[in-house]
MDTraj code that builds the backbone (N, CA, C; nanometers):
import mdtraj as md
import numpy as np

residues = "UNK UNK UNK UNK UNK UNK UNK UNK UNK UNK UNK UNK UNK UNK UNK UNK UNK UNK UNK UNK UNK UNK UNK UNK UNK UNK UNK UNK UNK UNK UNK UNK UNK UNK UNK UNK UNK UNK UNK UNK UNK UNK UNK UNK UNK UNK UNK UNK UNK UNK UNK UNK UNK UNK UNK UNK UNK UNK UNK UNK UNK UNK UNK UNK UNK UNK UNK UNK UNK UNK UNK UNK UNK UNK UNK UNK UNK UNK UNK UNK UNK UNK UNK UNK UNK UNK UNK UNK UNK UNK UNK UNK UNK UNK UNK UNK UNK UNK UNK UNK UNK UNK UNK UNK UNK UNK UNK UNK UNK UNK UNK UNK UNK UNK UNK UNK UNK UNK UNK UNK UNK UNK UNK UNK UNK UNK UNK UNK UNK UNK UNK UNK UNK UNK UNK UNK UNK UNK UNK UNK UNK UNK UNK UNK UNK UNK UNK UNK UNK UNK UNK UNK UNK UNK UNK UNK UNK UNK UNK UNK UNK UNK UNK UNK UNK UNK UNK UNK UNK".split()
xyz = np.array([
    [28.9671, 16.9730, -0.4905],
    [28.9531, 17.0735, -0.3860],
    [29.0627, 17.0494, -0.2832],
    [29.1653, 17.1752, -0.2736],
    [29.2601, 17.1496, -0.1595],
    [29.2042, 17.2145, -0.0459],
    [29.2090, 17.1908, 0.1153],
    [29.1724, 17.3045, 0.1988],
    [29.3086, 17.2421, 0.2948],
    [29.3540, 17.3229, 0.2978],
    [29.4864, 17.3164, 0.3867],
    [29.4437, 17.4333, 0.5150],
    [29.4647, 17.2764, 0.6421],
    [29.3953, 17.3934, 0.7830],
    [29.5604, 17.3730, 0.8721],
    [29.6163, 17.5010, 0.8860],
    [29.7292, 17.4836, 1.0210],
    [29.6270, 17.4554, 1.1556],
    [29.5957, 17.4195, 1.1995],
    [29.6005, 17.4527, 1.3711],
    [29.7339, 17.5450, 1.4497],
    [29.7282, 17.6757, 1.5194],
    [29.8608, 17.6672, 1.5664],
    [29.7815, 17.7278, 1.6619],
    [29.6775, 17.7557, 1.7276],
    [29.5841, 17.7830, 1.8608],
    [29.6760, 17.6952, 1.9178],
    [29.6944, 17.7790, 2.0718],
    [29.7591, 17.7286, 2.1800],
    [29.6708, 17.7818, 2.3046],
    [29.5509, 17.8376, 2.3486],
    [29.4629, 17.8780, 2.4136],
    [29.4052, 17.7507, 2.4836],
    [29.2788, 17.7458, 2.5167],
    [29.2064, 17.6662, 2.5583],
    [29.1795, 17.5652, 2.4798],
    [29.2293, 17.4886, 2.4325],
    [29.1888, 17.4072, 2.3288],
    [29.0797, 17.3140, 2.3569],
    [29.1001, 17.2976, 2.4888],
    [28.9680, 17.2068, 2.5053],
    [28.8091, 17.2710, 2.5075],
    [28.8651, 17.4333, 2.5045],
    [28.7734, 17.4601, 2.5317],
    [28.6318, 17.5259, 2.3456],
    [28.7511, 17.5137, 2.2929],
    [28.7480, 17.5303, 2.0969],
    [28.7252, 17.3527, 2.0739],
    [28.7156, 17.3796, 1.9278],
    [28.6383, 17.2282, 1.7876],
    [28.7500, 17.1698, 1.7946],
    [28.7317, 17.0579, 1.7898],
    [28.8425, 16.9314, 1.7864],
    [28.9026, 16.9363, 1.6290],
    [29.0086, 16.8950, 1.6048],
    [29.0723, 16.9201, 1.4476],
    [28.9815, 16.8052, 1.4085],
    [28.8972, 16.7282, 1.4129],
    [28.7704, 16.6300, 1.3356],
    [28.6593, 16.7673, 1.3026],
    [28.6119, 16.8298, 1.4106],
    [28.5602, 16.9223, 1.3770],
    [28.5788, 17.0277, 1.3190],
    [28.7096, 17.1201, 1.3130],
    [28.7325, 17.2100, 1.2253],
    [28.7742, 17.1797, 1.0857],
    [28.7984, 17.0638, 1.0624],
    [28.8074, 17.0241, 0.8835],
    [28.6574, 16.9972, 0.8863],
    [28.5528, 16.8956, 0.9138],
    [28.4596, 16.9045, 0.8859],
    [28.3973, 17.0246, 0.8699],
    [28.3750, 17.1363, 0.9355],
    [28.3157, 17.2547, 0.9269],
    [28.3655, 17.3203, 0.8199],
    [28.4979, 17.3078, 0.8017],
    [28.5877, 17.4238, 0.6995],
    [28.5551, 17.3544, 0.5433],
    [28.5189, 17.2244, 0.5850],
    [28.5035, 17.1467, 0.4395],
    [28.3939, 17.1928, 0.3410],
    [28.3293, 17.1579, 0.4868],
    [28.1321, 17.2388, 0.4682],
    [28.0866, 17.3275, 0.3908],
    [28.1819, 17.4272, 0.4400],
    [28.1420, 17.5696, 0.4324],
    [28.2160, 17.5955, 0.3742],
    [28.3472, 17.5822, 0.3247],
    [28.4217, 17.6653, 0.1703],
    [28.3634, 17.5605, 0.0704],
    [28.3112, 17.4267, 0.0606],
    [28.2403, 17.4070, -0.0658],
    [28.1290, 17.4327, -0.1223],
    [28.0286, 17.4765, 0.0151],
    [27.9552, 17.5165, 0.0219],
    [27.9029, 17.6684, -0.0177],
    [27.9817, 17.7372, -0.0077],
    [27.9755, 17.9011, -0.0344],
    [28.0432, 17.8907, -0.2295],
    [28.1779, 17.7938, -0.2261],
    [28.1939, 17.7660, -0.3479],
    [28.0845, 17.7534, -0.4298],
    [27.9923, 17.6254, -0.4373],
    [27.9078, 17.6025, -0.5363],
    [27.7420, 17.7110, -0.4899],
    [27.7346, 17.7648, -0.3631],
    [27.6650, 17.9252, -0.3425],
    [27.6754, 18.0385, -0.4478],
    [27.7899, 18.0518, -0.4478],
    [27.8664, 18.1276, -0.5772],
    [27.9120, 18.1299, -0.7182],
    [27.8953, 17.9758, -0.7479],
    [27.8471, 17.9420, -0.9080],
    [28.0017, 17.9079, -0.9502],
    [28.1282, 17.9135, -0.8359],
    [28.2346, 17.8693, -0.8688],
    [28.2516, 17.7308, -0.9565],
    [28.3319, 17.7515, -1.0834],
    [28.3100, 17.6834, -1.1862],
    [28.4641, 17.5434, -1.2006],
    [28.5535, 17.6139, -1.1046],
    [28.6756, 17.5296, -1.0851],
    [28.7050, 17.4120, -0.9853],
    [28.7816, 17.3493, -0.9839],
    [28.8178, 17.2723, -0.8174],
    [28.9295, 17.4557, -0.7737],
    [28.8999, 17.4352, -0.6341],
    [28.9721, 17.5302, -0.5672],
    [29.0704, 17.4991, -0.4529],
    [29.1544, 17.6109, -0.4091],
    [29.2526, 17.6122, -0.3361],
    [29.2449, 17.6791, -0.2241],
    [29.2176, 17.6650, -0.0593],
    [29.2233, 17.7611, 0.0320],
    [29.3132, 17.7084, 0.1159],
    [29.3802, 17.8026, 0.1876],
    [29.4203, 17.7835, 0.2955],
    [29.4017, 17.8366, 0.4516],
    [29.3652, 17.7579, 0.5685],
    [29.2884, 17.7965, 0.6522],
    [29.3708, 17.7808, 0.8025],
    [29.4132, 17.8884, 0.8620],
    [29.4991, 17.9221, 0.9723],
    [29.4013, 17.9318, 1.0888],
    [29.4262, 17.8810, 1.1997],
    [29.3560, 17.9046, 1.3247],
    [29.4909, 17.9188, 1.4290],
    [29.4424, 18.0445, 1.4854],
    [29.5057, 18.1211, 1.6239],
    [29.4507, 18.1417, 1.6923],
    [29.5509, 18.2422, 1.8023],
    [29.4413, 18.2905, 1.8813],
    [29.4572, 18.4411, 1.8649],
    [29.4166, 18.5270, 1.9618],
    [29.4234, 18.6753, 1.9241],
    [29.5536, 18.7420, 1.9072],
    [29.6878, 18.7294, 2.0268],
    [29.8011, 18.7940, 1.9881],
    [29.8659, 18.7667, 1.8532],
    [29.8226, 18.6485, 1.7725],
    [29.8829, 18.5806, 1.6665],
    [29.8250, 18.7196, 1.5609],
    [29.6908, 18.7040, 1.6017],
    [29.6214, 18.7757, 1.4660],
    [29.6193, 18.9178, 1.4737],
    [29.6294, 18.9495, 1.6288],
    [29.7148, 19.1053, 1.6053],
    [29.7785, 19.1525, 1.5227],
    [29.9174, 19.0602, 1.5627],
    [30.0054, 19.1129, 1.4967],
    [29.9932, 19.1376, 1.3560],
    [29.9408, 19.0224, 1.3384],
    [29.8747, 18.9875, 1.1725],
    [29.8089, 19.0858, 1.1145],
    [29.7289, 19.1540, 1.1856],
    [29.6456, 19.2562, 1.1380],
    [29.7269, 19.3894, 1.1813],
    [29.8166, 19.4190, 1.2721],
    [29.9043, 19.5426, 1.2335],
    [30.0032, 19.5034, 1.1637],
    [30.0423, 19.4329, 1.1142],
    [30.1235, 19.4163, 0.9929],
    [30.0371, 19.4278, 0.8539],
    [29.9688, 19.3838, 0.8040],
    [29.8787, 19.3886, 0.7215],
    [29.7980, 19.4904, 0.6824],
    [29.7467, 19.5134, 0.8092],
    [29.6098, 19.6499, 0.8130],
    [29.6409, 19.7759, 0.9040],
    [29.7587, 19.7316, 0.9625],
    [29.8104, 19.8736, 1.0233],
    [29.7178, 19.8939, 1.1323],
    [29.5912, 19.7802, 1.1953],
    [29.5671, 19.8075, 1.3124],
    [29.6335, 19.6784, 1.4001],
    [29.6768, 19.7754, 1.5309],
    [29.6875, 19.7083, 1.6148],
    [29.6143, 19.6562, 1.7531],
    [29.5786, 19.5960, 1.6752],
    [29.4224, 19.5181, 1.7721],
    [29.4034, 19.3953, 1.6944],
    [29.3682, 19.2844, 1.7944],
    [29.2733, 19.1224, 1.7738],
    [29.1333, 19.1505, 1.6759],
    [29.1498, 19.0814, 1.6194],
    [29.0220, 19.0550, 1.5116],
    [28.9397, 18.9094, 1.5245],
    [28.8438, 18.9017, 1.4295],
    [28.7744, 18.7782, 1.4499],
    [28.8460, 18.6699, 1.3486],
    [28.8627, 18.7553, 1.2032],
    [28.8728, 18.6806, 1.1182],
    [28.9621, 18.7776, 0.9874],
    [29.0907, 18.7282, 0.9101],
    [29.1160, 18.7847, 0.8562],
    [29.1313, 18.7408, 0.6929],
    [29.1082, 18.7819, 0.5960],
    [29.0815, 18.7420, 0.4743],
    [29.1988, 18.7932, 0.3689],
    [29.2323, 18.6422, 0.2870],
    [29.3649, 18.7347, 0.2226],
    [29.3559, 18.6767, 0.0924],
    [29.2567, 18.7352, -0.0018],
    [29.2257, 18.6861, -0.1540],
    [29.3804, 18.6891, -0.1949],
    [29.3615, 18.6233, -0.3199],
    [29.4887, 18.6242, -0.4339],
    [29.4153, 18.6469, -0.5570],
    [29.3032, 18.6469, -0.5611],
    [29.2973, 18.7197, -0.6740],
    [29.1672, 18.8348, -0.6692],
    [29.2085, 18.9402, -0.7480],
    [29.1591, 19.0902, -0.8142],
    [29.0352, 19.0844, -0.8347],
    [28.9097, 19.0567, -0.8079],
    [28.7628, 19.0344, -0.9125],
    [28.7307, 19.1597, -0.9707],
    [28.6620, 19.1762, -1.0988],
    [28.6468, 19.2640, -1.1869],
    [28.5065, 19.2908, -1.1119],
    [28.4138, 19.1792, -1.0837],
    [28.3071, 19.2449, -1.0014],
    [28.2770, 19.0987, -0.8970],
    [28.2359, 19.0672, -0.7736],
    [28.2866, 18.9345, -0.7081],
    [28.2018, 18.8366, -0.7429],
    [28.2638, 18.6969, -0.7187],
    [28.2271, 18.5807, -0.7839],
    [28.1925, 18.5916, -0.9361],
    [28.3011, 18.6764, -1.0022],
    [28.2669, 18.6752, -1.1317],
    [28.3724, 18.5599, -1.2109],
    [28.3711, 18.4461, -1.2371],
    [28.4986, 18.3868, -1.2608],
    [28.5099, 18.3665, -1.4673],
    [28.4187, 18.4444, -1.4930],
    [28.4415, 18.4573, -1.6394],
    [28.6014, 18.5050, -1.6982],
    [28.6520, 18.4397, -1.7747],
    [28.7806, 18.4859, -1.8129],
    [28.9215, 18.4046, -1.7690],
    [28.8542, 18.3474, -1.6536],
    [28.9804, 18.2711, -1.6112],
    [29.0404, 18.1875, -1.6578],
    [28.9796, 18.1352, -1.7530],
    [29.0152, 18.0159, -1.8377],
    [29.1708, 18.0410, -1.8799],
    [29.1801, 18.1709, -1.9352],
    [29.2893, 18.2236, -1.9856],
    [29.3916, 18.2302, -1.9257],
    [29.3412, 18.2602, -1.7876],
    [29.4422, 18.2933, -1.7037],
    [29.5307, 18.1725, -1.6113],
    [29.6174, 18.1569, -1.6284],
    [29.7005, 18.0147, -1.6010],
    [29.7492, 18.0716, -1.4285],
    [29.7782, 18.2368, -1.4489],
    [29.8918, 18.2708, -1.3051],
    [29.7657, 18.2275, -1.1870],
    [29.6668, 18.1962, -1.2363],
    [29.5264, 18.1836, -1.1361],
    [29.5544, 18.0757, -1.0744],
    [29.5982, 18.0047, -1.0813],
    [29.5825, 17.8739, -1.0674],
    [29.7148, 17.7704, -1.0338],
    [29.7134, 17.6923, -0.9662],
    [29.8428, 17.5930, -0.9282],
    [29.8659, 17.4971, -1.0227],
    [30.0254, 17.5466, -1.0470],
    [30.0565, 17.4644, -1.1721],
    [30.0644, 17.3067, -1.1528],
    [30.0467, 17.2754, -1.0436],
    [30.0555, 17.1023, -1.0202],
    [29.9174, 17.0590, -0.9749],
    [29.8504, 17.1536, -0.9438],
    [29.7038, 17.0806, -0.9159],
    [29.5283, 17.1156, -1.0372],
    [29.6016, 17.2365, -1.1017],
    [29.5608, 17.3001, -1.1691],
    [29.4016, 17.3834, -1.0960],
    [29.4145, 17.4034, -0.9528],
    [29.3526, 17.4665, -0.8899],
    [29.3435, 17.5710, -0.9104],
    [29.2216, 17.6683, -0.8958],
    [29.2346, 17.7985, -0.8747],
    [29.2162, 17.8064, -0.7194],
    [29.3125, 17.9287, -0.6707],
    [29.3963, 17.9326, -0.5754],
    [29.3214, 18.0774, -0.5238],
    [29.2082, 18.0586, -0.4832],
    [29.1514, 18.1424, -0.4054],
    [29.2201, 18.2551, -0.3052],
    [29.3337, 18.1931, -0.1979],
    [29.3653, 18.2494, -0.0756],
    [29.3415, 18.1862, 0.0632],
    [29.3784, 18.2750, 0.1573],
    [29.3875, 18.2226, 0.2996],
    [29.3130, 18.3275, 0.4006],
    [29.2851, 18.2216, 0.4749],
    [29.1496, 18.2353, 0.5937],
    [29.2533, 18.2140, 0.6850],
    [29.2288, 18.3664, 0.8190],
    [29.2804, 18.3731, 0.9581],
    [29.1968, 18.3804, 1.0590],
    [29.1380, 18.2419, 1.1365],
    [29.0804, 18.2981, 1.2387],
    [29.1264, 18.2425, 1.3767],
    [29.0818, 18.3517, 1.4607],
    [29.1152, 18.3619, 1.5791],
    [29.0455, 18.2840, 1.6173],
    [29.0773, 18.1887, 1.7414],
    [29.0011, 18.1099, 1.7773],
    [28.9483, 18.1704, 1.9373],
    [29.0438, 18.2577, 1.9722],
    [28.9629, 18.3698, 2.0824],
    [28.8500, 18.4263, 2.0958],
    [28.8587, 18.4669, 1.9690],
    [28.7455, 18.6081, 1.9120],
    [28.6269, 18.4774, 1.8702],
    [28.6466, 18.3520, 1.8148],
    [28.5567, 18.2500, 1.7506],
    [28.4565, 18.2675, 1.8932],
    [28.5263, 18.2153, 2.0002],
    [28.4806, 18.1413, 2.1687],
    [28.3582, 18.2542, 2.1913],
    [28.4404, 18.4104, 2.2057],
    [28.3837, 18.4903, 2.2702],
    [28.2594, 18.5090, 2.1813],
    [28.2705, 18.5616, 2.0640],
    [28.1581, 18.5993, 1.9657],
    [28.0601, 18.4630, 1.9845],
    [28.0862, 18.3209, 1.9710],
    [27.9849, 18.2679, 2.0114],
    [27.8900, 18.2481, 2.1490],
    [27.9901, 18.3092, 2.2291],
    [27.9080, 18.3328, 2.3865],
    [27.8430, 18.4618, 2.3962],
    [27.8664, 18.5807, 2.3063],
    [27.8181, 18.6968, 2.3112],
    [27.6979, 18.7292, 2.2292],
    [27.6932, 18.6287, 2.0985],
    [27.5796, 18.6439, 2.0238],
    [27.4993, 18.5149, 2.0569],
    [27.5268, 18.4612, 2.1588],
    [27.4368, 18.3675, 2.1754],
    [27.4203, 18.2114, 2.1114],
    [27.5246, 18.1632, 2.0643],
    [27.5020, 18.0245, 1.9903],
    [27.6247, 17.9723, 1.9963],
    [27.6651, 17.8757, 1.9464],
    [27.7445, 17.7939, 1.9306],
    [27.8828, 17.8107, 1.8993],
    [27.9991, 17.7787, 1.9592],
    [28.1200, 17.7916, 1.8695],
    [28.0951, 17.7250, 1.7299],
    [28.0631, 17.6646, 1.7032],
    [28.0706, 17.5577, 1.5413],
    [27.9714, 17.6606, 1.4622],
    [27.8757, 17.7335, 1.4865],
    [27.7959, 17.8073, 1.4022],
    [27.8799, 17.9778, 1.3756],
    [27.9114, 17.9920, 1.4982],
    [28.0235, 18.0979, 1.5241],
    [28.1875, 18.0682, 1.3827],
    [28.2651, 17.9473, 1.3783],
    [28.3378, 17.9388, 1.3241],
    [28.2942, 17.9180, 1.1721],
    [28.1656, 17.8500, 1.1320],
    [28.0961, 17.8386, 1.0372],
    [28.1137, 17.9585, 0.9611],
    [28.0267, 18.0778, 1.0404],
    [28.0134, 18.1961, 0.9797],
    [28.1288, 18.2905, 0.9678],
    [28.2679, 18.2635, 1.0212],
    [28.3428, 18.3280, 0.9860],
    [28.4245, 18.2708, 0.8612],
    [28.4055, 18.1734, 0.8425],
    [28.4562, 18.0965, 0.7225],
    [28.3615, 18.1159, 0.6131],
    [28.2416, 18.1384, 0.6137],
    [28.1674, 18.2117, 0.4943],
    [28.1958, 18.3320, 0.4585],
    [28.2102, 18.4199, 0.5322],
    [28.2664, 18.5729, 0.5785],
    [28.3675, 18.5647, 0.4662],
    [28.4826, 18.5106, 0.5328],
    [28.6237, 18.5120, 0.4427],
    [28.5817, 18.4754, 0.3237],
    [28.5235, 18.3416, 0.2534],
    [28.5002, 18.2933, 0.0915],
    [28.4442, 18.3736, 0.0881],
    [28.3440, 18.4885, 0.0950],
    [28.3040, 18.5873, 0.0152],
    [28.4289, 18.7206, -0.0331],
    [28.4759, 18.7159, 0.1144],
    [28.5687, 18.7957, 0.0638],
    [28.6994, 18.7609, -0.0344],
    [28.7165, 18.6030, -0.0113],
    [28.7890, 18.5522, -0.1373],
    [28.7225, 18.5612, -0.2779],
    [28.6547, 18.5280, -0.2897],
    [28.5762, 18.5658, -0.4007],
    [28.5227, 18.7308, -0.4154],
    [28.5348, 18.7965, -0.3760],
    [28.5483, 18.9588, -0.4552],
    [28.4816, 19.0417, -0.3808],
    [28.3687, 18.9805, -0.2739],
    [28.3164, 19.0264, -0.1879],
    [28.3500, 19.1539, -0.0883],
    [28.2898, 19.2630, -0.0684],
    [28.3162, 19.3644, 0.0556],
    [28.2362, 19.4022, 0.1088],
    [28.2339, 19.4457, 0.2143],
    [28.1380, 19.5332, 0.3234],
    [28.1950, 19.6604, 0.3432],
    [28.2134, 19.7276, 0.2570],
    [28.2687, 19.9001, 0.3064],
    [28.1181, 19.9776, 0.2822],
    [28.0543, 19.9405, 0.2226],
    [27.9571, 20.0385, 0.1834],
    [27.8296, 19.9762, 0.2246],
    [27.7161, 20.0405, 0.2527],
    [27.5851, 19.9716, 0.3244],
    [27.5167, 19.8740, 0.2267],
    [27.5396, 19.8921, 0.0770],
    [27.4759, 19.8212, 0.0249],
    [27.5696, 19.6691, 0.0011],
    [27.6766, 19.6867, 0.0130],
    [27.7892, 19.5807, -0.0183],
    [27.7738, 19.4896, 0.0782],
    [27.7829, 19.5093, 0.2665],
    [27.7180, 19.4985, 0.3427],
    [27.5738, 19.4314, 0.3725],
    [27.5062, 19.4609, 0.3503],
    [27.3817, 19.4191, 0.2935],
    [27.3896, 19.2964, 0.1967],
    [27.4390, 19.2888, 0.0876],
    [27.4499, 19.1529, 0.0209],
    [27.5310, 19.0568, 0.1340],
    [27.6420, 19.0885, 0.1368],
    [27.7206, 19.0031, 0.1741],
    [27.6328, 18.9254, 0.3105],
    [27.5831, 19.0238, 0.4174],
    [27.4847, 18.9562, 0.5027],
    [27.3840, 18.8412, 0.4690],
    [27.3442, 18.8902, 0.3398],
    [27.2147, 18.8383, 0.2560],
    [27.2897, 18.6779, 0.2094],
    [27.4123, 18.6853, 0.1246],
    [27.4819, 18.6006, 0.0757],
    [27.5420, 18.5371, 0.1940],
    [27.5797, 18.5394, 0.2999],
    [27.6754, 18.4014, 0.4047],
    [27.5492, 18.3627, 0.4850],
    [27.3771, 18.4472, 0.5007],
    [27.3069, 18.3923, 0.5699],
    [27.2205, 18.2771, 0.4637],
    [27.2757, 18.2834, 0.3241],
    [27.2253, 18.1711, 0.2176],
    [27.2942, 18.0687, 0.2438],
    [27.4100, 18.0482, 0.2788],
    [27.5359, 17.9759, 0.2681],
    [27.4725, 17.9017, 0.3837],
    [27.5106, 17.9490, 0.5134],
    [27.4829, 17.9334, 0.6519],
    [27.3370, 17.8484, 0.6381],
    [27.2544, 17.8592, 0.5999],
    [27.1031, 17.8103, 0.6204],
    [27.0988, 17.6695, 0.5619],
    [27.1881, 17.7034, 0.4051],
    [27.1557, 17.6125, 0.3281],
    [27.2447, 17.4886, 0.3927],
    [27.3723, 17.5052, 0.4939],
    [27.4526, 17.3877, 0.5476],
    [27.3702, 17.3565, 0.7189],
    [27.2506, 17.4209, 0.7159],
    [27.2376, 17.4161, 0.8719],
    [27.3100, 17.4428, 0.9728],
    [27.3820, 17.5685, 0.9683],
    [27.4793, 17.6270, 1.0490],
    [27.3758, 17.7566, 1.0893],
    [27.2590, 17.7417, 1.1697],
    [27.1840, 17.8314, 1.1965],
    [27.1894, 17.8452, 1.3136],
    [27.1321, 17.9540, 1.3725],
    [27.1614, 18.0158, 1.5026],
    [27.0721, 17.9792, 1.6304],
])
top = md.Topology()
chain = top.add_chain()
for i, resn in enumerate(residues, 1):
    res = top.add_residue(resn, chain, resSeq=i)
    for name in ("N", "CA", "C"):
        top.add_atom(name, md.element.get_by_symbol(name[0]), res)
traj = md.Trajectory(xyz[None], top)
């Protein structure tokens, strides 16, 4: 299991998780949602923390809005239907040729939007950053919320994740 975390937050830092705490949490919770999801490989993520102008931009470059987000999700691979990892065996481009990882993708979160959302919904930054890092592995793994029922799982699925690591509210 690789999890590669930048730090490049330049905000309040004292006022955000100490880098002891954001690998512990990020460790948690992408192995955690991993073996949630019946993932059958060692895996590959990579995990960026900013603050909001960073992820702006990020997200009008990307998504064509220009506005701060909480959290931004950037699979590398296609799912035929999500967390389906049947077939991969075959597939070599899946995977890092020196670690022989499958290479999930990269996690963007704001560590702005982390602060505020945990003072606005009431709990914790660490349960706050928790759940946006479940958020994203679903959406690395094939996961969406466009539609009410998609939505609905995915709620159903990161509040399994979340419970089962004691990242509760």
């Amino acid at each position: 299991m690789s999890i590669n975390i930048e730090n490049e937050y330049t905000g309040n830092e004292k006022s955000f998780l100490s880098e002891k705490d954001i690998r512990t949490i990020a460790e948690n919770v992408i192995i955690g949602a991993l073996k949630h999801e019946g993932c059958p490989y060692e895996a590959s993520v990579e995990l960026l923390i900013t603050g909001d102008e960073s992820i702006r931009e990020m997200n009008g470059q990307f998504r064509g809005l220009d506005k701060s987000t909480d959290v931004l999700s950037f699979p590398m691979i296609d799912f035929d239907s999500p967390a389906d990892f049947d077939g991969f065996d075959d597939r070599e481009d899946l995977f890092d040729p020196d670690t022989g990882e499958l290479i999930l993708g990269d996690i963007v979160i704001s560590a702005d939007h982390c602060m505020a959302q945990a003072a606005e919904y009431g709990h914790g930054i660490v349960r706050e950053f928790a759940f946006l890092i479940a958020h994203s592995m679903l959406h690395l793994m094939g996961y969406d919320h466009m539609e009410p029922d998609e939505s609905a799982e995915m709620e159903r699925r990161q509040e399994e994740i979340l419970s089962g690591l004691d990242y509760v509210r």
